[in-house]
C-alpha positions in Angstrom: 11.9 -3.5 -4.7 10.9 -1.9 -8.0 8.8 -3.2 -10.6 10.0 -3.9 -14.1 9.7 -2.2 -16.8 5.5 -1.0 -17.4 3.7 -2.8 -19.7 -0.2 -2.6 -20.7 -3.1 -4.3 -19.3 -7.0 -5.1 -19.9 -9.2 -4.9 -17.1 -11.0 -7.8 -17.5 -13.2 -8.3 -14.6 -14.4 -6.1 -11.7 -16.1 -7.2 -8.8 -17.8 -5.5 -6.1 -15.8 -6.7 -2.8 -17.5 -5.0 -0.2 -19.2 -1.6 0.7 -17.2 0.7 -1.3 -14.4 -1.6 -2.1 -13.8 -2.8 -5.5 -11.4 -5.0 -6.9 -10.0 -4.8 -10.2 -8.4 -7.7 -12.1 -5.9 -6.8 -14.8 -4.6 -9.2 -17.7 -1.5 -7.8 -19.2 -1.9 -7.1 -23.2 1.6 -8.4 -24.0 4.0 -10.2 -22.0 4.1 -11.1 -18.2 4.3 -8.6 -15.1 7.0 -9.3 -12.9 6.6 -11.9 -10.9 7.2 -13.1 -7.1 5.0 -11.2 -4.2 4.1 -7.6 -4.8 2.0 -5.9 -3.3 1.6 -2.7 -4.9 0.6 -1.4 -8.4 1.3 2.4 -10.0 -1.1 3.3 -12.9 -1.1 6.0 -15.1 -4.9 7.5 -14.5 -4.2 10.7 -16.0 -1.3 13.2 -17.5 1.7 13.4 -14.6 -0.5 11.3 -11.8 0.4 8.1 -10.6 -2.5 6.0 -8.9 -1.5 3.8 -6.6 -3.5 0.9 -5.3 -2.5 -1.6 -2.5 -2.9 -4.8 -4.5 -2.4 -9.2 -4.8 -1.2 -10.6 -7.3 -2.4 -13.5 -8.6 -0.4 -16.7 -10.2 3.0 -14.9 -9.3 4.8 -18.0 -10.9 8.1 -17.8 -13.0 6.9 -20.2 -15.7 3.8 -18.2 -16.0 2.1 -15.1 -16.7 0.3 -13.8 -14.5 -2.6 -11.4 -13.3 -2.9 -8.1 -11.0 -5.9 -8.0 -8.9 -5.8 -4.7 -6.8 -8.8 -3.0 -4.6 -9.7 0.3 -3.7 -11.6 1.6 -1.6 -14.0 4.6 -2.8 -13.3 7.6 -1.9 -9.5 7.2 -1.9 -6.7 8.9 -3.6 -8.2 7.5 -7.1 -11.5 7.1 -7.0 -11.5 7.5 -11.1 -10.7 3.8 -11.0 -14.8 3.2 -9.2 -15.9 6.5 -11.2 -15.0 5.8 -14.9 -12.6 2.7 -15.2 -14.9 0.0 -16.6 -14.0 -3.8 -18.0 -12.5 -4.1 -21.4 -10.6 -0.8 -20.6 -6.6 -0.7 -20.9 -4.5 0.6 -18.7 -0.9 1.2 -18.4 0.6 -0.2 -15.6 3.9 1.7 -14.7 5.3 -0.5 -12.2 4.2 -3.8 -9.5 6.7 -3.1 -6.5 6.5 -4.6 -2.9 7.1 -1.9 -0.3 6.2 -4.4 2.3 8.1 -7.4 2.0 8.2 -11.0 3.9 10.9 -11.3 6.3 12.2 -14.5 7.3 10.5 -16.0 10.1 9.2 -18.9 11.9 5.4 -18.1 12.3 3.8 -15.0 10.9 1.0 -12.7 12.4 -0.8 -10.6 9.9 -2.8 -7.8 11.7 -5.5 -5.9 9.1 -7.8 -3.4 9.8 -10.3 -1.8 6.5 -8.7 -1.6 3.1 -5.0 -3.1 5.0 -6.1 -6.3 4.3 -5.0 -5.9 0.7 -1.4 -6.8 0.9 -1.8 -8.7 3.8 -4.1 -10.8 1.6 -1.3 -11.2 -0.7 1.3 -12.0 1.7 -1.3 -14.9 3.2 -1.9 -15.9 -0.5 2.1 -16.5 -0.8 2.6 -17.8 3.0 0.5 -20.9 2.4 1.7 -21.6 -1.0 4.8 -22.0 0.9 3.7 -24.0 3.6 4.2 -21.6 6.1 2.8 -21.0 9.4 0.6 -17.9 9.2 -2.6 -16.6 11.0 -4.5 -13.6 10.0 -6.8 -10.6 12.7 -9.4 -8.6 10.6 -10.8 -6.2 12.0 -13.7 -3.6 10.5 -16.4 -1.6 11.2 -18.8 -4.3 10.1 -19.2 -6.8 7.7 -20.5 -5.0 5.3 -17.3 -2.9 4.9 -14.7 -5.4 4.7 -13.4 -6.9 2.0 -12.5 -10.3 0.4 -14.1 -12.1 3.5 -15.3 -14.9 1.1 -11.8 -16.0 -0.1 -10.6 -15.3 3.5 -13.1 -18.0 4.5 -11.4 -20.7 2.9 -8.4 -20.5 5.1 -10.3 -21.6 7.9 -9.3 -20.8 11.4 -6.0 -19.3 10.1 -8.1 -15.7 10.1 -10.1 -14.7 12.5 -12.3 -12.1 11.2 -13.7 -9.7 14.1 -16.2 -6.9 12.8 -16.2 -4.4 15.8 -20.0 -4.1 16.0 -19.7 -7.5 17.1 -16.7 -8.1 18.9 -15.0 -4.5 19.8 -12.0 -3.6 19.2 -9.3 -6.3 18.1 -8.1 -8.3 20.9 -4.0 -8.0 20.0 -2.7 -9.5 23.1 -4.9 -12.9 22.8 -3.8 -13.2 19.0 0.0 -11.7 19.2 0.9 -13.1 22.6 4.5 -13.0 23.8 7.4 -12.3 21.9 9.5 -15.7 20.6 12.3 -16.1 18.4 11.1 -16.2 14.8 7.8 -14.8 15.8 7.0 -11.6 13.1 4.1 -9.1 13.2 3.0 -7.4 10.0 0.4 -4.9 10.3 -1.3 -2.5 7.9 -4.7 -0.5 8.5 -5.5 2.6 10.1 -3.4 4.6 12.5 -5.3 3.6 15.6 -4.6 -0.1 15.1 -1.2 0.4 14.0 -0.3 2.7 17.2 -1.7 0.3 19.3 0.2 -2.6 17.7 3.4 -0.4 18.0 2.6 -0.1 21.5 2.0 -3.7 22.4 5.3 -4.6 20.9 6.9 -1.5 22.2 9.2 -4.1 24.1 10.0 -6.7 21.3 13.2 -7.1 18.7 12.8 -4.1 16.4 12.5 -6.6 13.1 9.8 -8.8 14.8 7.5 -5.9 14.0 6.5 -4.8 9.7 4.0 -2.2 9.6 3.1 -0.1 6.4 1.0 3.0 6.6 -1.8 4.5 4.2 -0.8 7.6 5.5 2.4 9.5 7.1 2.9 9.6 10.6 1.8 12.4 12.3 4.5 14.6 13.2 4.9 17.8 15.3 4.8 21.0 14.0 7.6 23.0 12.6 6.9 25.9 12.8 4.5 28.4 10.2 3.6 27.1 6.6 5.9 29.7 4.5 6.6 30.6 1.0 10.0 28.9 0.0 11.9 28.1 -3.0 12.9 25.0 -4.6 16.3 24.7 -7.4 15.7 22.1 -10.1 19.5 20.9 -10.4 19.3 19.9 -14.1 17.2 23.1 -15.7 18.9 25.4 -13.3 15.1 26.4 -12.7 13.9 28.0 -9.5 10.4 27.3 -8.3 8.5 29.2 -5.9 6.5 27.1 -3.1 3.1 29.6 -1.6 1.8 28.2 1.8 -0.5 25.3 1.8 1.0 24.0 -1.8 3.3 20.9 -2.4 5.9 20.6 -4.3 4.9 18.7 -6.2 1.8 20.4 -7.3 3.3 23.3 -8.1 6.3 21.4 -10.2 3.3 20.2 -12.6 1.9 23.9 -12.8 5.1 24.5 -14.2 5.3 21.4 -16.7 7.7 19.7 -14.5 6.2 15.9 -13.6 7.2 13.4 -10.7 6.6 10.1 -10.6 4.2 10.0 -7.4 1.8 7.7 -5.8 0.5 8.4 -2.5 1.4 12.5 -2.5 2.5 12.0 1.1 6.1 10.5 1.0 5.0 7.0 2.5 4.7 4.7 -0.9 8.4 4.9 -2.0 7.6 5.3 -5.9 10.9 7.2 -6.4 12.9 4.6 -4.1 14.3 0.9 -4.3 12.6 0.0 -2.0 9.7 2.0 0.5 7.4 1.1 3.0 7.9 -1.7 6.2 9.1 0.3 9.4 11.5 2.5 7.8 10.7 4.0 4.5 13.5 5.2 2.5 13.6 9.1 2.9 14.1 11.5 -0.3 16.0 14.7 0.0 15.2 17.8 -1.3 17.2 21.3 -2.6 15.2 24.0 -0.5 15.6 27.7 0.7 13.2 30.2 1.9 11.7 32.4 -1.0 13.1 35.5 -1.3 11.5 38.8 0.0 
């Protein structure tokens, strides 16, 4: 689901949430952000570039306004936001969407590993302010790396957090268990962990598993990286594509912008809706450059 329309915001508070995570709380200047669980933010960092930062959102009440609080983890995509973003600074904030929503269920099993624990965070945050039944795996390289492990603690033993210097790698059939009716499994983290969530629950209902990816799935090889040309439909403008550029990229060398967050087709910033198990596709005018 899309964000309403951008407004602007102060940061008013950074915090240091772990090694190399930092978490950024941002009180709008006018007005109230949308509210309801999100769990992603798009700022504008810099002329045509989009950052986007897996987020909570804090007092997402209708009566209310309300404040972001995203992380990031340096280096990522935009590290500017640990390099030069500093507190009393405004920012405009494009959009708040949630490209990983809550389905209905029964009990919910939240699988993080790293910086994934930011909109699982979010969706724990909102699951007990429901009353729902929830339980949280965290894993990490150690301690010292994972984030928001002091607000996690007052949950009690609905997470388990399990550093792998201490405890190995997570132990997903102890904590998932069998499939049940109303039984759903959201994971976010790194591609390990979320291939070898996939493959646990290879066998269960297809909605009792939500994942969401930092990064696209790998995917075979096409064939060689050519030259090719892209038609913008409005301007009539054709666009040539060299090897080892994206369109995007190139689109800006020319003046032309596009809304983008993650540069890898995963985040669903030009969508409705993005993310979960099946991220919404975009289609594209393409032909091979001429010769």
């Amino acid at each position: 689901m899309t964000g309403d329309k951008g407004f602007l915001a102060r940061v008013s508070q950074i915090r240091e949430e772990s090694a190399g995570v930092k978490s950024f709380l941002l009180e709008p200047a006018d007005g109230c952000p949308p509210t309801g669980l999100r769990t992603h933010v798009d700022l504008a960092l810099a002329p045509g570039r989009i950052g986007n930062i897996h987020c909570v959102v804090i007092a997402a009440i209708a009566q209310a306004c309300g404040s972001l609080y995203c992380a990031n983890r340096r280096p990522g995509r935009v590290s500017v936001l640990h390099e030069q973003v500093k507190a009393g600074d405004a920012l405009e904030v494009l959009a708040v969407r949630n490209n990983f929503p809550l389905v209905d269920a029964e009990l919910y099993l939240l699988v993080a590993g790293g910086i994934g624990i930011t909109p699982l965070l979010a969706m724990a945050r909102e699951l007990e302010a429901q009353g729902k039944h929830w339980r949280l795996l965290y894993g990490g390289r150690n301690r010292a790396t994972m984030a928001f492990a002091e607000e996690l603690a007052t949950y009690g033993d609905k997470v388990n957090i399990c550093p792998e210097d201490e405890f190995g790698l997570l132990d997903l059939a102890a904590f998932l268990g069998a499939a049940e009716p109303g039984k759903v499994v959201f994971c976010c983290g790194p591609e390990p962990l979320i291939k070898a969530v996939e493959a646990y629950c290879a066998a269960w209902p297809e909605e009792a598993l939500q994942i969401e990816r930092f990064h696209p799935k790998e995917q075979e090889p096409h064939g060689a990286d050519t030259a090719f040309e892209v038609e913008l439909k409005q301007s009539g403008k054709v666009v040539t594509v060299p090897p080892g550029r994206a369109i995007a990229d190139v689109l800006e060398d020319v003046g032309v912008y596009i809304p983008r967050s993650c540069n890898e087709g995963t985040c669903g910033t030009l969508s409705d809706q993005g993310g979960g198990r099946h991220p919404r596709s975009s289609r594209s005018f393409l032909r091979p450059a001429s010769t």
